[in-house]
TITIBA-519150 format. One line per 4 residues: number of its first residue (from 0); for each residue z, x, y of C-alpha. Coordinates in steps of 0.05 Angstrom, whole numbers, padded with zeros to 5 digits, m for minus. Each point is the difference from the previous one (the first is absolute). Example, Ala and Ser with C-alpha at 12.3 -4.5 7.8 and 13.67 -1.06 7.14 Angstrom:
0) 00156 00246 m00090  m00013 00027 00069
//
This chain:
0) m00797 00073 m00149  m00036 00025 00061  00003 m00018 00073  m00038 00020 00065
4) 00001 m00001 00074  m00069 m00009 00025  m00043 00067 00005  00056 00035 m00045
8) m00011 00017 m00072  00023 m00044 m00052  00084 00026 m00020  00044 m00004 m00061
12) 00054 m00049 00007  00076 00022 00027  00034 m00059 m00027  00023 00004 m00063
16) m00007 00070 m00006  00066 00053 m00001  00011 00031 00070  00053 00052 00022
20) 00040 m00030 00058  m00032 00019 00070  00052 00015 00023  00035 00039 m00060
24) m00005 00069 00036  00034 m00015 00056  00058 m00027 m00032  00005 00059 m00052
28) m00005 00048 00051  00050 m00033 00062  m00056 m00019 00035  00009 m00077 m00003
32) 00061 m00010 00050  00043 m00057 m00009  00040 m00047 00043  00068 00047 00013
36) m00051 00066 m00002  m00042 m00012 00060  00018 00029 00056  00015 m00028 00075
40) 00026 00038 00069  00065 m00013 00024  00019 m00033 m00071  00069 m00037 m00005
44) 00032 m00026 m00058  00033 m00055 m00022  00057 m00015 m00056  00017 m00073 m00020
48) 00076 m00018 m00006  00006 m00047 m00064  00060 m00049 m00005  00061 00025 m00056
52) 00014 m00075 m00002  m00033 m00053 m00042  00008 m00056 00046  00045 m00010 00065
56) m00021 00009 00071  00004 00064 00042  00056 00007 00049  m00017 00055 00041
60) m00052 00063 00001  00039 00062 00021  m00055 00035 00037  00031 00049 00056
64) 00020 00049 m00043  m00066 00000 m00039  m00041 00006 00069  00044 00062 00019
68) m00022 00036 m00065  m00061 00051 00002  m00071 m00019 00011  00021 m00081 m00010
72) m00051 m00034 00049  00016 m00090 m00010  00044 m00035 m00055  m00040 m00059 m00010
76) 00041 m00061 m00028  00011 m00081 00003  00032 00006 00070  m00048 00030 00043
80) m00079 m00003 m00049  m00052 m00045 00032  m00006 m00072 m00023  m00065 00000 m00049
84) m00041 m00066 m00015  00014 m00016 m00073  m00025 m00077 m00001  m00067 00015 m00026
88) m00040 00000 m00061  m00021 00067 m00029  m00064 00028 m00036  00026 m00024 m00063
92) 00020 m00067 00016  00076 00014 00013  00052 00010 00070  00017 00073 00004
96) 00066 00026 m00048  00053 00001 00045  00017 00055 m00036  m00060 00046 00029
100) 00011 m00039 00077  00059 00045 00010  00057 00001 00051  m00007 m00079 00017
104) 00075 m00024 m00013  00069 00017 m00023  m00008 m00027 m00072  m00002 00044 m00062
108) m00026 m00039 m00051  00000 00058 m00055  00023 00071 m00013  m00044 00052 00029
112) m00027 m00048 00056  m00024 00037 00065  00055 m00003 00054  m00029 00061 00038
116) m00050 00055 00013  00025 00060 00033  m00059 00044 00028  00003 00084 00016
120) m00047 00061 00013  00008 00016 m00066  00016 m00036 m00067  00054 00037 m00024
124) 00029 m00016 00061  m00017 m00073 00000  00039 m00004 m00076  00062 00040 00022
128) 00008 m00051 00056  m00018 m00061 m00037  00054 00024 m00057  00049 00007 00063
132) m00015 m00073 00018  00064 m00041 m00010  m00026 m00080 m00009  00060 m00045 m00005
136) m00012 m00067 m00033  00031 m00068 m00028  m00012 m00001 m00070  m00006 m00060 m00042
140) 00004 m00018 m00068  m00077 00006 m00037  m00038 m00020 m00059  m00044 00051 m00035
144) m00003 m00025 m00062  m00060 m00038 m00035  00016 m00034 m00054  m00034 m00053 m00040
148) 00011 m00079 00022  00027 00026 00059  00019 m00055 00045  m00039 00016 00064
152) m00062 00007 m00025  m00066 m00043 00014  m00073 m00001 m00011  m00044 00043 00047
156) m00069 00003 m00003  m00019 00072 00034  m00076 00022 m00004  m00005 m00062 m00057
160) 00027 m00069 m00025  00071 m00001 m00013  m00004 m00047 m00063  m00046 m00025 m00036
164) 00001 m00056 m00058  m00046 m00035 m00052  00018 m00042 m00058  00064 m00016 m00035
168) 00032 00062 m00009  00059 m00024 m00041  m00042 m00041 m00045  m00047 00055 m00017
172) 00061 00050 m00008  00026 m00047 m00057  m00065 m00008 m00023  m00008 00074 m00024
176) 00019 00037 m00067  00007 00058 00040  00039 00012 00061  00028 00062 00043
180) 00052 m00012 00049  00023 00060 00035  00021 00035 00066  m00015 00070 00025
184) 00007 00036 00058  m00019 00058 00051  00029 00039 00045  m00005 00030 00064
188) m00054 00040 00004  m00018 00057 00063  m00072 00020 00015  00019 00074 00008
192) m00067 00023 00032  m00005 00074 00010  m00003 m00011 00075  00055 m00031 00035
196) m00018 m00045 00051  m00009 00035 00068  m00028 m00012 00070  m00013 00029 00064
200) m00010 m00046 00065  m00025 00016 00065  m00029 m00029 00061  m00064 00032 00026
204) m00038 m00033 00061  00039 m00064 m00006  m00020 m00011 m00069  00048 00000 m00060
208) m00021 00052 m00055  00033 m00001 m00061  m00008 00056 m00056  00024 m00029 m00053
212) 00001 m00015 m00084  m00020 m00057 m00012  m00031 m00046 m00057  m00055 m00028 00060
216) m00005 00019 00076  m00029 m00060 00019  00068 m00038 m00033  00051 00048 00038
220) m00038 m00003 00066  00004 m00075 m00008  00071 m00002 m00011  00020 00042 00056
224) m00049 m00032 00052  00037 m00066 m00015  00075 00031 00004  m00014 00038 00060
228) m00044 m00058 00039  m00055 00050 00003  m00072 m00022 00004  m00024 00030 m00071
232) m00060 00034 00032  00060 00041 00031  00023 00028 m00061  m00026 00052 m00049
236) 00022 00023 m00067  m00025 00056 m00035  00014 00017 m00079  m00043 00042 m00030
240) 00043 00034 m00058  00047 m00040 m00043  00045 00026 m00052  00002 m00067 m00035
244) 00028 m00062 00019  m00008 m00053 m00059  00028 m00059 00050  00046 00036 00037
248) m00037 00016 00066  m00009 m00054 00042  00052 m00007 00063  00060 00028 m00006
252) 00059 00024 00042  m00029 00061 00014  m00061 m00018 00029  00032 m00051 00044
256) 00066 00046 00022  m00050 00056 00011  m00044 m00050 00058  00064 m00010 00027
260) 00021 00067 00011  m00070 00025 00028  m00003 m00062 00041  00077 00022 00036
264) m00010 00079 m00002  m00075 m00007 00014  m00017 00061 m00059  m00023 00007 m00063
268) 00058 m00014 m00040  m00007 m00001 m00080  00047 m00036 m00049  m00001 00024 m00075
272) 00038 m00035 m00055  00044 00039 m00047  m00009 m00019 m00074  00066 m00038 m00002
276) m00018 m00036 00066  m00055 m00023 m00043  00043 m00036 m00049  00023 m00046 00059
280) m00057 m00001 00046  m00057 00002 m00032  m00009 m00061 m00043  00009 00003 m00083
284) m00009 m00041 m00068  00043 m00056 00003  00040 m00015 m00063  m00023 m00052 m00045
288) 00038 m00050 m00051  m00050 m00039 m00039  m00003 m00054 m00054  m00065 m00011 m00039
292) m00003 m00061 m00057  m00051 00001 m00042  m00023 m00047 m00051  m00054 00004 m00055
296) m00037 m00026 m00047  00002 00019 m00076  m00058 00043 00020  00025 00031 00062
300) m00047 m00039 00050  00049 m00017 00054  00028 m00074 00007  00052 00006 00057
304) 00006 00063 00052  00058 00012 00051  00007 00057 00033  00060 00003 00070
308) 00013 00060 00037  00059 00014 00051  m00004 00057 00052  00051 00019 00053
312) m00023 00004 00071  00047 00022 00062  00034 m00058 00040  m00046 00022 00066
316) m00077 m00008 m00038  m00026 m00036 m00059  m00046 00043 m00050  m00021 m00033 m00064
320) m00007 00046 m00058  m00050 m00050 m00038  00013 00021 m00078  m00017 m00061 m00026
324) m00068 m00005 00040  m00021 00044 m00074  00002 m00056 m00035  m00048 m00038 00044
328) m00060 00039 m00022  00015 00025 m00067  00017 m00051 m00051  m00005 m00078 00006
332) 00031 m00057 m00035  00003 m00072 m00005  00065 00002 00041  m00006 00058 00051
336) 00062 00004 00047  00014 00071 00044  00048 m00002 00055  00024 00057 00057
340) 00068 00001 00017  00034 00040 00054  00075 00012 00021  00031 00024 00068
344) 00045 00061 m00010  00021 00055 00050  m00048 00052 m00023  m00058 00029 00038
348) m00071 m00036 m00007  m00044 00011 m00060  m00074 00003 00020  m00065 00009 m00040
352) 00006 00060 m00055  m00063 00016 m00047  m00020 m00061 m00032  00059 m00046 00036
356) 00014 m00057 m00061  m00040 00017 m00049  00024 00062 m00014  00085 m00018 m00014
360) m00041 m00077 m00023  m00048 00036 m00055  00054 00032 m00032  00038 m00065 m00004
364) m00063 m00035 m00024  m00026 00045 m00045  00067 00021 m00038  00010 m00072 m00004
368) m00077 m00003 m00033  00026 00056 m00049  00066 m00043 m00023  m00049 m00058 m00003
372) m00061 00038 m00052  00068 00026 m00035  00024 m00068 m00008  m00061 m00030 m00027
376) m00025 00057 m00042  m00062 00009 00038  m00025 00073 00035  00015 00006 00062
380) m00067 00014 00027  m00030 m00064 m00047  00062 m00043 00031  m00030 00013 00071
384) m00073 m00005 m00020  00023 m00070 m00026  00034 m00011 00068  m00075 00025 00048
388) m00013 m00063 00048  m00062 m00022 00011  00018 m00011 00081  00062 00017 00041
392) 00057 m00037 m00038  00032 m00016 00061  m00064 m00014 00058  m00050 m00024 m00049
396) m00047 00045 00030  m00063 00051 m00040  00021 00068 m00001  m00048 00045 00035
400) m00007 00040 m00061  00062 00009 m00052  m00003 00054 m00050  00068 00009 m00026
404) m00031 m00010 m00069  m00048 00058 00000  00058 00037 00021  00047 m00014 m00059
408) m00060 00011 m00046  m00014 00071 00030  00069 00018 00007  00021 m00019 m00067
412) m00066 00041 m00022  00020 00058 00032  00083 m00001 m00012  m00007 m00015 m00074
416) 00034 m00064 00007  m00034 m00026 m00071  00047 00050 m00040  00066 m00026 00036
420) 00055 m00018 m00048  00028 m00069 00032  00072 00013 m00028  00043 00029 00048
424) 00042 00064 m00009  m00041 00027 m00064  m00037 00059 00033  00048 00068 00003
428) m00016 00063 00026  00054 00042 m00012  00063 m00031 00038  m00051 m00038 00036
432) m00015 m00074 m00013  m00081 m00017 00021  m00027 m00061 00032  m00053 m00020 00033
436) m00014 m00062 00048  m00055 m00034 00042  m00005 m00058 00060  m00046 m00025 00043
440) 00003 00018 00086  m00043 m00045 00051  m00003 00005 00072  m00046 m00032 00057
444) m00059 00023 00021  m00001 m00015 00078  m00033 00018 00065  00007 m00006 00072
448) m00027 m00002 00054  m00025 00067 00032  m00036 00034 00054  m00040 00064 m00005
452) m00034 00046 00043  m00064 00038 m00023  m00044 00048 00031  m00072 00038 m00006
456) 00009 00068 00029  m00064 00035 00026  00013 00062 m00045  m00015 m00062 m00063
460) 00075 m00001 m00023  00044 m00069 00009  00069 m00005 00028  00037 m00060 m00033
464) 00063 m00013 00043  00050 m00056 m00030  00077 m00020 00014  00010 00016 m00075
468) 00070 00043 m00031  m00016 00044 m00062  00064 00003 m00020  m00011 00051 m00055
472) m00036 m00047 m00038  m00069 00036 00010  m00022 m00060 00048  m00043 00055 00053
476) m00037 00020 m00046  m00015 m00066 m00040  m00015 m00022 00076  m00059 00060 00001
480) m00033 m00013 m00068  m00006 m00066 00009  m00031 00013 00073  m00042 00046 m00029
484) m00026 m00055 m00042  m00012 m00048 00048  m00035 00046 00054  m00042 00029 m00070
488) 00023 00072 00028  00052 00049 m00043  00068 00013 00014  m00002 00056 00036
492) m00046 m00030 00055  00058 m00054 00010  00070 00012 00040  00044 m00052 m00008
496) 00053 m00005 00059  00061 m00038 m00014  00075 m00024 00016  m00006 m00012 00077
500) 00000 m00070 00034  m00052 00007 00046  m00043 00003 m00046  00013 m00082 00000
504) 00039 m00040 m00056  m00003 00009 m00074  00040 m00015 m00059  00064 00032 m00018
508) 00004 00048 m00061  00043 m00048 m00049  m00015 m00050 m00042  m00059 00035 m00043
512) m00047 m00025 00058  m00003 00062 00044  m00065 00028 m00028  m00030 m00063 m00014
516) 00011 m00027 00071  m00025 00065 00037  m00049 00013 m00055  m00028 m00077 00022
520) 00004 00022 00072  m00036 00062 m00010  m00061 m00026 m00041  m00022 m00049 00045
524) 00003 00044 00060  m00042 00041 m00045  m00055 m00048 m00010  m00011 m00025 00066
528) m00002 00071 00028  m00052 00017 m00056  m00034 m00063 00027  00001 00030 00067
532) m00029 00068 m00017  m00050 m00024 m00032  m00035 m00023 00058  00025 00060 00046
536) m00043 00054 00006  00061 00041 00020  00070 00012 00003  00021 00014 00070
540) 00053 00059 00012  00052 m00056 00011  m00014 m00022 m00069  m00005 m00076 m00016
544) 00061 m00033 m00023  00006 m00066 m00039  00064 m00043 00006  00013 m00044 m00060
548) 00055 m00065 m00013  00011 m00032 m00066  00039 m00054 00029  m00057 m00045 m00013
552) m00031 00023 m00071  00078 m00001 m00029  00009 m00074 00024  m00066 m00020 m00034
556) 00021 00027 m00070  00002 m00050 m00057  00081 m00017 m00020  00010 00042 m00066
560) 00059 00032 m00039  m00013 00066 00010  00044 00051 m00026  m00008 00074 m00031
564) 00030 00004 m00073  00034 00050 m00037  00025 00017 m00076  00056 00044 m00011
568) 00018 00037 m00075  00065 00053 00003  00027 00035 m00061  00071 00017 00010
572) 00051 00051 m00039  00074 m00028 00001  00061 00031 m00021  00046 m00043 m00008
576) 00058 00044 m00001  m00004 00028 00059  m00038 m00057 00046  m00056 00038 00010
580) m00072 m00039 00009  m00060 00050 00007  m00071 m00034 00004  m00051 00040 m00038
584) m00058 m00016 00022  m00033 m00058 00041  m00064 m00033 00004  m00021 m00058 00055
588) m00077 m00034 m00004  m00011 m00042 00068  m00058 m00042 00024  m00001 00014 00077
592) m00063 m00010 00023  m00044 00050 00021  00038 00068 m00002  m00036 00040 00063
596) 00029 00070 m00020  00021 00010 m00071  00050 00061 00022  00042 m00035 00041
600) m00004 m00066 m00029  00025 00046 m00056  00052 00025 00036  00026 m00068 00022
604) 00005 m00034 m00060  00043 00056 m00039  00043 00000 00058  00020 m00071 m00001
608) 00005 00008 m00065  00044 00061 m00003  00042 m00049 00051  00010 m00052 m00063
612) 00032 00054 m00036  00046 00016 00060  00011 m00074 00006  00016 m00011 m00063
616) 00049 00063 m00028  00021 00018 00075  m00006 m00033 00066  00070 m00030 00019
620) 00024 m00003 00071  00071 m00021 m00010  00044 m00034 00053  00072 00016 00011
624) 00034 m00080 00016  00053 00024 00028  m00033 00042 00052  m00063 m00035 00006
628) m00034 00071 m00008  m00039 00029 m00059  00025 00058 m00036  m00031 00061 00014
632) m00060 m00014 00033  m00044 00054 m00001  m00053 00025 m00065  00061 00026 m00027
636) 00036 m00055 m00013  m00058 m00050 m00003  m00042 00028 m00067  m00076 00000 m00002
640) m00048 00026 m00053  m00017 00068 00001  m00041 00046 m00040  00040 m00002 m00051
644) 00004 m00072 m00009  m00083 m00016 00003  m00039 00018 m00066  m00063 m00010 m00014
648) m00026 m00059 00043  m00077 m00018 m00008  m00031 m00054 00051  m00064 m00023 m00006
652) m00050 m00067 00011  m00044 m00052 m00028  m00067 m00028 00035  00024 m00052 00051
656) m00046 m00027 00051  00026 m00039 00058  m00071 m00039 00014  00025 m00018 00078
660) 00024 00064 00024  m00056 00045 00029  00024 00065 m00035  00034 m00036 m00059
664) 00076 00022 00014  00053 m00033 m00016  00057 00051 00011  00048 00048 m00043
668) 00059 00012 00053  00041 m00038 m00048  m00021 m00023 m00068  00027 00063 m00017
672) 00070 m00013 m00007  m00004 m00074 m00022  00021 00000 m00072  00016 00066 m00008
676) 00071 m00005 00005  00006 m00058 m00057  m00053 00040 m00046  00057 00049 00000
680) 00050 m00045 m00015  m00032 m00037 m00053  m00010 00070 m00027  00067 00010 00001
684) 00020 m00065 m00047  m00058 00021 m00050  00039 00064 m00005  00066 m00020 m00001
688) m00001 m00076 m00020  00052 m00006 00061  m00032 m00048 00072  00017 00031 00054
692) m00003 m00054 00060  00030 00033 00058  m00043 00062 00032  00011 00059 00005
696) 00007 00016 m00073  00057 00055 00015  00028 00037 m00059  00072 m00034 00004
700) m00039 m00067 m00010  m00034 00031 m00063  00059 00027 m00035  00037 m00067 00023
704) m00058 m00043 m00028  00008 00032 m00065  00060 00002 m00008  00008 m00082 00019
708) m00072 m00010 m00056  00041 00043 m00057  00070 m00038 00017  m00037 m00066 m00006
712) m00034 00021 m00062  00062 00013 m00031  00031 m00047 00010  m00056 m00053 m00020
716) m00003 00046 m00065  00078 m00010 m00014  m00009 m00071 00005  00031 m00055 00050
720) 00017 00053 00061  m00073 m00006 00032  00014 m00037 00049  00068 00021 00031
//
């Protein structure tokens, strides 16, 4: 493909075409400064107190002796912080946690809630004093505990229905020669970004600046114009570099305690998160229990489907952790029931995490799916090209464009699928059983509404300025290839700006429709300032800029399903002796649209990948219910993948054309992970013969599986003692 800007000569295309991050030297080299880097004269620094109680109410703040200690400049706490406005509606269509609007009353609703912020010249003395703080509370008796058909919970809808029904479930259920009836269940699960949240706020000029890092400027500098009663124009937020984020980032206590304390001191004063602050503060997976019933026909086409999922949420703010909202894209069935549950407990709040329900959902789903083609003697992969609706099962709408097929052809292609053995726990190497396992990921393809800024300089280069957050994703410089595109110009004539407010409002990074909403944004800018310059005989030094707002083209789009697809294939090695689960390799085949830069598209699918492994053999944050508290709270005690863990992972892509987006995307963010975690775990059974139901698959619950399979086999071998 070639493009051109009038009078130019005629380029090769960016899009589509591998491109070294723009930015890539400046974070190699220390360059690229990040929120608790930059500098600011006359810094002070802040130090949140978190509660040691799980729920009570606080009695008294010792503060005299903590404002005699060195450097200590305020103690900031329920009894003397500013009122904030917290009756309002947020960017994403919720009232602020009350969790992140810090200091507003005496109730602690779990452990590690904020009960003060102690602020000093320096932060090692800002921690010694807030470790000298001495908070007296009343405690009271707490829940922590989720537990399936627990007696407070109820439906919740979140970001989609929260039940949905069609035809006579237990009609079609009896109806079936096959069925699977089975719970599983997730745990906790941290986002452990490299970056802890941090922040710096200052007021400069009567205006509110806030260096921050953040998942979207324009979202934070909404947020905090509405708590503070600020007129937003009067706030600015600034994040250019982001260590990831993968939900985390939006307001928190920091941002908010840090406004505070600039707003009393009148300095910068920055606020940094430790790691096990995080754990409390900054949002995580909540824990799922779910029960999918499936029924079949003699040939595995689905008759009955029921898939219920029940998260925890804290007592102070609902969040929905939608696992069955899976099932309402992938498979359909003549009686289709999903439902959301959620439960009050004292426990911090959840809040989005990379692919929020259909990551913990697709593992329920799809190891269900596995039990199901086991059941019925079908392959796994035929059982869910038996199972492809023709429209969403549960809107009734067209899909966009749905490819899962081509993906399970290609991937079984490439993985060697066609030579699997079927019987479980006949493949050795060594003391190593083999297996290997598949299942299908989906995950919507969205887009928002965005604003973007672009600009003909004199000197014949374009400035693209946009509200966007590349949050290590590769999103700056998808943003300048597919500008380059659009003003028919090559990258290196392009600079795209990003991650500051003023540069109007744009969509957050999350939900897979960051690039696709800015990218939107971007491309029409483009073409009316090509429009422009093509009757302009020349660009003034000023420049000419070109404001665009996809409000309107977004509200005209046809209603579709549209979703990016994914298949996953793992081998793993188990020894069953010793617990020990090592995936060998890994292959994943999506259809997501247009991919603008193969590299870091690349990049972001293995790494949601590589996060399936770590969900499935590793990822456990696990709650003391005595205390309230986790256990060790820190990357020691809370295990994630590492190098050793990750083999050889291959991502790749079919063809998949999105006809009514105007660069094709459809978005990779998160397709990466979906499935991942149960094409593991079905690996695991093909190796072992053994389900495991209950994630992570730890080595105790290996050997214990085994051990509980041979017992039963014995006894069903000695006759009459199966079932005691």
């Amino acid at each position: 493909m070639t493009t051109t800007t009038p009078g130019a000569p005629a380029v090769r295309g960016a899009v589509g075409v591998a491109h070294t991050r723009v930015e890539g030297r400046d974070k190699v080299t220390g360059a690229a400064r990040y929120a608790g880097e930059i500098p600011f004269a006359d810094l002070a620094h802040g130090w949140l107190v978190l509660s040691t109680v799980t729920r009570g109410r606080i009695l008294d703040v010792e503060t005299a002796p903590v404002l005699g200690m060195p450097g200590v400049l305020t103690v900031l706490h329920h009894g003397n912080a500013p009122r904030l406005k917290t009756d309002y509606i947020g960017l994403l269509g919720t009232p602020p946690d009350p969790a992140s609007v810090v200091f507003q009353s005496d109730r602690v609703p779990f452990a590690g809630w904020p009960v003060a912020l102690v602020v000093a010249e320096t932060p090692e003395e800002a921690r010694e004093a807030a470790e000298a703080l001495v908070v007296t509370y009343d405690q009271e008796p707490h829940d922590t505990v989720l537990v399936a058909g627990h007696p407070g919970a109820y439906a919740a809808a979140g970001h989609m229905p929260a039940e949905t029904e069609k035809g006579d479930l237990e009609a079609r259920l009896a109806a079936s020669a096959f069925v699977v009836d089975a719970e599983y269940t997730t745990p906790e699960e941290q986002h452990s970004m490299m970056e802890p949240h941090a922040v710096t706020a200052r007021w400069d000029g009567g205006r509110l600046e806030v260096v921050d890092s953040n998942q979207g400027t324009s979202w934070v500098q909404s947020e905090l114009a509405a708590l503070f009663s600020l007129d937003a124009s009067s706030v600015r937020v600034r994040s250019e570099h982001i260590g990831g984020g993968f939900g985390s980032k939006g307001l928190r206590a920091h941002q908010v305690s840090a406004v505070m304390a600039a707003t009393s001191l009148r300095r910068p004063v920055r606020v940094v998160l430790t790691r096990r602050q995080m754990f409390s503060l900054a949002g995580y997976r909540s824990p799922t229990t779910q029960r999918i019933r499936l029924g079949a026909a003699p040939d595995g086409r689905l008759l009955a489907l029921e898939h219920r999922s029940l998260n925890q949420t804290s007592t102070v703010y609902e969040f929905v952790e939608p696992g069955a909202g899976a099932a309402r894209v992938l498979y359909d069935a003549d009686a289709h029931r999903t439902a959301n549950h959620v439960v009050r407990l004292d426990v911090p709040s959840p809040t989005w995490m990379r692919a929020p329900g259909e990551a913990p959902g697709s593992f329920a789903m799809e190891a269900a799916l596995d039990e199901l083609a086991e059941h019925a003697g079908v392959d796994p992969i035929e059982l869910r090209l038996r199972n492809e609706p023709e429209v969403g099962p549960v809107s009734g709408l067209p899909f966009s464009s749905r490819n899962l097929a081509a993906c399970f052809r290609e991937g079984s292609r490439r993985f060697g699928w066609a030579d699997r053995d079927p019987r479980p726990g006949t493949r050795r190497d060594g003391r190593w059983l083999l297996g290997t396992g598949t299942a299908a990921g989906s995950y919507g393809a969205g887009a928002a509404p965005s604003t973007a800024l672009v600009t003909a300089e004199a000197d014949g280069s374009f400035t693209v300025r946009i509200a966007a957050a590349d949050i290590g994703t590769g999103a700056r410089t998808a943003l300048t290839l597919v500008a380059a595109d659009a003003l028919g110009t090559t990258p290196e004539q392009v600079r795209v700006r990003i991650g500051d407010s003023d540069f109007g409002p744009a969509m957050i990074a999350g939900g897979s429709m960051g690039t696709r909403s800015w990218a939107w944004a971007v491309t029409a800018a483009a073409a009316e300032l090509r429009e422009r310059l093509a009757v302009t005989a020349s660009v003034p030094p000023e420049g000419i800029t070109v404001r665009s707002d996809t409000t309107a083209a977004l509200g005209a789009l046809a209603q579709k399903e549209r979703h990016s697809f994914g298949a996953q294939f793992a081998e793993v090695a188990v020894d069953t002796a010793t617990g020990e689960v090592r995936v060998r390799r890994m292959l994943g085949i999506f259809a997501a649209g247009r991919i603008v830069n193969p590299l870091t598209a690349r990049n972001q699918l293995v790494g949601g990948m590589t996060w399936g492994i770590s969900m499935a053999l590793h990822e456990e944050a696990v709650r003391d219910r005595n205390t309230g508290g986790h256990y060790a709270p820190d990357l020691a005690g809370y295990h994630v993948a590492t190098h050793a863990d990750v083999p050889d992972i291959e991502a790749d892509w079919v063809d998949d054309h999105d006809p009514d987006d105007p660069v094709g995307i459809k978005g990779i963010g998160e397709i990466g992970i979906v499935g991942a975690a149960a094409a593991v775990a079905n690996a695991v059974w093909h190796a072992t013969g053994v389900r495991h139901r209950d994630l992570p698959i730890r080595p105790d619950r290996v050997i214990a599986a085994t051990a509980s399979a041979s017992a039963s086999f014995s006894a069903s071998a000695g006759g009459g003692a199966a079932d005691a």
